[in-house]
N, C-alpha and C positions, 0 to 999 in steps of 0.2 A: 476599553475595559481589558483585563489583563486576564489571562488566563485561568491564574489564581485569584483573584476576583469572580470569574467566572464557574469556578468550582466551588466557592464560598458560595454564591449565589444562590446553585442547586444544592446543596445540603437542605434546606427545608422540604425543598420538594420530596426528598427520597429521606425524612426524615429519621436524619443523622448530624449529629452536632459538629462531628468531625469527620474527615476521608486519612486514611492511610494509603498512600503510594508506593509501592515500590517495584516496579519494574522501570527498565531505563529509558522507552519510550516515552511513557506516561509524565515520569520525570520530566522530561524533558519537553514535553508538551506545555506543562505545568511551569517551569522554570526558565528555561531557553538553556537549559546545560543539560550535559551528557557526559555521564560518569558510567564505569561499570556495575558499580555497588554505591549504595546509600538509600537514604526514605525520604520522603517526604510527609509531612502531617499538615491537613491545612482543617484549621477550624473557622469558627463563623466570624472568627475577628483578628484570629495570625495565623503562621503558617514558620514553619522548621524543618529546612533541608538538612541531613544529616549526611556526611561525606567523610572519610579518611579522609590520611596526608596526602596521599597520592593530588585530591583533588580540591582541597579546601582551599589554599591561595586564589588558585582559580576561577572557585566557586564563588569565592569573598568579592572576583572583580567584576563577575557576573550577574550574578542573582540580584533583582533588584527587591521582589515582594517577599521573599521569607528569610527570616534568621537565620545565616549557615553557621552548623555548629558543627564541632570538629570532632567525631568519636575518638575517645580515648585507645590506648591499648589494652585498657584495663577491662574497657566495658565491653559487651556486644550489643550491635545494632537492638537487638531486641531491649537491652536494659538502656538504651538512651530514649528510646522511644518512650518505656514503659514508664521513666523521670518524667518528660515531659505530659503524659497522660494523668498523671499522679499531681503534679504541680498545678494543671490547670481543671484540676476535676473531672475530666473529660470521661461522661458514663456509656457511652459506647462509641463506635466506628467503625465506618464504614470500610469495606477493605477491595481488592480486585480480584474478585469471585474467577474471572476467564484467565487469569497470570499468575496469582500464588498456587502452591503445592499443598497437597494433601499434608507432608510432613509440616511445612512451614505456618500454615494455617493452626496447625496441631499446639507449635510451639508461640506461635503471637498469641493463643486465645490462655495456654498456659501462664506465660509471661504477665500477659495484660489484665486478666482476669477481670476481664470486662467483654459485654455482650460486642459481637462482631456482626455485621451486617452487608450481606453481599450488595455490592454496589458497584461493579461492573458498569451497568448502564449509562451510569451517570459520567464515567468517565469517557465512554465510548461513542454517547451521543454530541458531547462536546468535540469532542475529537472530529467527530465527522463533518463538521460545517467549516470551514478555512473562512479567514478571512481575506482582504485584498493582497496584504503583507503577505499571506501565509500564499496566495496565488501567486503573486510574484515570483516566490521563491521556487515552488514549482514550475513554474516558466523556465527559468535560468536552468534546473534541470532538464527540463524536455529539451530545450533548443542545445545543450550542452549532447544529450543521445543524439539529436538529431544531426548536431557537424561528426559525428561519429557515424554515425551512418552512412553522411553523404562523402566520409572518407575511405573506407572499406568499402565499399560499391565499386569502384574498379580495379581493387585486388583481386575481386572474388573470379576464380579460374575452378573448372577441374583437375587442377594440378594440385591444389592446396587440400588438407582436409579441414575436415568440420571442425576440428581440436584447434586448427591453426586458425580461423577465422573467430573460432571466441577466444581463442587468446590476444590478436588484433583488438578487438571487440572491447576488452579488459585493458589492455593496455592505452588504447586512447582517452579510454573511459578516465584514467588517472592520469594520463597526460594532462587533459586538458582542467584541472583541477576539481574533481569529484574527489570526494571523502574515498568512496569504493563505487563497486557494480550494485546495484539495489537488488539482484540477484543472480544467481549463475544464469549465464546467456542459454537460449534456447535456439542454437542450429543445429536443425535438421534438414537433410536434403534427401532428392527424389522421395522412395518408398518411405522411408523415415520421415516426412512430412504428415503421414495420417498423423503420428502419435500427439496430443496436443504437448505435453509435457515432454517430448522426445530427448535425452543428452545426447549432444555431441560427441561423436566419436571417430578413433585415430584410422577414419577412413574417409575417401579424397571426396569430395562433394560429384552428385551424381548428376545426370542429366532431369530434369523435369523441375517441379516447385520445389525453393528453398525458403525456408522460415528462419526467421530473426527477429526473434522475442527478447528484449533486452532494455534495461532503464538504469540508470545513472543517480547515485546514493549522494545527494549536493547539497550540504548547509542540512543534513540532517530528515532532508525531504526527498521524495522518488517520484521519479519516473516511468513509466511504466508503453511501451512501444511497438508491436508487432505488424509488420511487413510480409507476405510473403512475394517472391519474386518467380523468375522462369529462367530458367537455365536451359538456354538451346529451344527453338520455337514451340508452343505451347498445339495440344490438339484440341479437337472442338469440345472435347468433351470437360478438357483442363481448362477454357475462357468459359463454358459455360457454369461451372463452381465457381470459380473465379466472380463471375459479374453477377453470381446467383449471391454470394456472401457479401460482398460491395454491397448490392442492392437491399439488404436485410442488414447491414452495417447503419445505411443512412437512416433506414428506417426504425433504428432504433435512436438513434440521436435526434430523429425526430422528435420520438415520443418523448424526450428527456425535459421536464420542465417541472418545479416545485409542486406538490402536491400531485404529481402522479404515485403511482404504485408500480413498486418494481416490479410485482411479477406482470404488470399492463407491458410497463418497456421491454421487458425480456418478451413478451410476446407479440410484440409488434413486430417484431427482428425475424422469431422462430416463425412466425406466421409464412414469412416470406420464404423461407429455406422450406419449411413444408410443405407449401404450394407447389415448390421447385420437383418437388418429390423426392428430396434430403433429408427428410425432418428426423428420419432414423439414424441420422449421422451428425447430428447436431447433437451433444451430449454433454456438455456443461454449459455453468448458467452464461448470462449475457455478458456479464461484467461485477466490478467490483468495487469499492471506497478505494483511494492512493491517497497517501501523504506520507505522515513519517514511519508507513510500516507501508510494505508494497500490497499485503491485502488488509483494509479496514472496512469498517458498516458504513454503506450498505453492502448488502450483492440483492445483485438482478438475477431471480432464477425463477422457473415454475413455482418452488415451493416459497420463493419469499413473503414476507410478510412488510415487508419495508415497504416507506410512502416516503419518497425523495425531498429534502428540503432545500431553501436556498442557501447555497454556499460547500454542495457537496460537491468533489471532485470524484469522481469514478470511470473504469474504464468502458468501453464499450465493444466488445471484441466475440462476435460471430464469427463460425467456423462451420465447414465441413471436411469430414473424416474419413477417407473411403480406404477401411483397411489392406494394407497389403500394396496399394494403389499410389495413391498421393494424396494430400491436406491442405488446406486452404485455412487461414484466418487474417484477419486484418484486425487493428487495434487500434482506437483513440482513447483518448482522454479530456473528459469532458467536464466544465463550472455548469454545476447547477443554478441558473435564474427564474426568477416568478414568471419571464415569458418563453424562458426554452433553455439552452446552456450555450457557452460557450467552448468552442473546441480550442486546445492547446497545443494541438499537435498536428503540424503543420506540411509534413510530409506526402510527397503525391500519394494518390491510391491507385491509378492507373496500373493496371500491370506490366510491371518493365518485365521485359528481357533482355536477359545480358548472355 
């Protein structure tokens, strides 16, 4: 079944005749192409990608499930849509409540003059189950970060700074054919290692944990990666964070199996950091959804409300935080299955030092 098949499907459920798309993820989720600009409309029996010139040749050799039709110079996206809405009677739709704008929202409901119905959900629950194809392809990303990793692992000196090791980082990332980075790389080294978000900066990597949060943007899909490492021998206190988040790492991949509940998995993990007597320095969720955006539903956090299905890819990434100090987190990526997931990320956990 085809994606747009699979959106037609759900229109009853969230009863709505038709879905309006227009963000370039979504698109492309929908379609298998990636444009900056155009819409999508899929009703319960076709479906009309709407693209300039830029992309309509393109789109024409692409697109298998919907009509690409070519906006004029005359028209605007909103009056090609509102043709087609008009043409096929369509008395309302559904639109993406979490991606269109206040203003935009403003002018489809002007345009359309028909009832609009938030339907977000329906595009984001689809989203979040991958199929084998759609795993595959995230494979070829992760293992793509991964020779990247295991090729900047013996550059890394304190001679270099943090600036020079994400830019290494970037530039392999497109060497080795990735569209882009699926996000600005996260090195931080020594003290700079609490920050979980920390940038990189034009200062030379320090003695103690270095972190290397980074994933690879391939065929449209992401990656998603985090390592951290030991620069110059580690103290007892730095192996015992270290194997205290390791140990609340596994045990959240434990718990990862369909029909769990994310905030169970995130607390399976935080359980173990809390016992350690860290639980004050554990301070975002467990993890998140990956595919074609680097964060999708679900996430794992105390406040979730999410029950994990089969076929969800998400990360799995405990951390401690000791400000001012040093930071620890490790990161996989894990396929949701009916008896537990499978991990895709293949990388030791052991803590090296270099």
């Amino acid at each position: 079944m085809t994606n747009i098949e699979r959106i037609r499907q759900a229109l009853p459920e969230h009863n709505i005749p038709a879905m309006l798309i227009t963000s370039d993820k979504c698109r492309l989720f929908a379609t298998g192409f990636l444009s900056s600009a155009g819409a999508l409309v899929v009703s319960e029996n076709d479906a009309w990608l709407f693209v300039d010139t830029r992309y309509f040749e393109m789109a024409q050799a692409t697109v298998k499930d919907a009509q690409v039709l070519l906006m004029p110079f005359e028209k605007t996206l909103f009056d090609c849509v509102k043709d087609i809405v008009e043409k096929n009677n369509i008395k309302s739709i559904g639109f993406e409540d979490g991606k269109v704008t206040y203003a935009d929202h403003q002018k489809w409901l002007e345009k359309l003059g028909i009832e609009m119905t938030p339907a977000q959900k329906l595009i984001s629950d689809l989203r979040a189950i991958k199929s084998r194809d759609d795993l595959d392809k995230m494979i070829k990303a992760q293992r793509l970060s991964e020779k990247v990793f295991n090729e900047v692992l013996p550059l890394i000196t304190t001679e270099m700074t943090e600036n020079d090791l994400a830019a290494e980082i970037i530039y392999r990332i497109l060497k080795h054919g990735a569209n882009d980075k699926a996000f600005s790389p996260i090195v931080v080294s020594g003290a700079k290692s609490s920050m979980p978000h920390g940038v990189p900066g034009d200062v030379k990597i320090g003695k103690g944990f270095l972190t290397l949060d980074f994933g690879a943007l391939h065929d449209g899909w992401c990656s998603d990666t985090t390592r951290t490492l030991c620069v110059g021998e580690p103290t007892d206190e730095m192996v015992k964070v270290y194997n205290t988040v390791l140990e609340a790492q596994l045990a959240g991949i434990g718990a990862v199996r369909a029909g769990a509940s994310c905030f169970g998995v995130d607390a399976a993990a935080r359980n173990v950091i809390t016992e350690a007597g860290y639980g004050d320095y554990f301070k975002h969720g467990l993890g998140h959804g990956v595919g074609l955006d680097i964060h999708e539903n679900p996430f794992a956090s105390p406040l979730s409300k999410d029950t994990l299905q089969a076929g969800v890819t998400m990360t799995v990434e405990p951390g401690i935080y000791l400000p001012g100090k040093f930071g620890v987190r490790i990161e996989d990526t894990v396929y949701v299955t009916d008896n537990g997931c499978e991990n895709i990320t293949t990388l030791p956990k052991k803590l090296l030092v270099i």
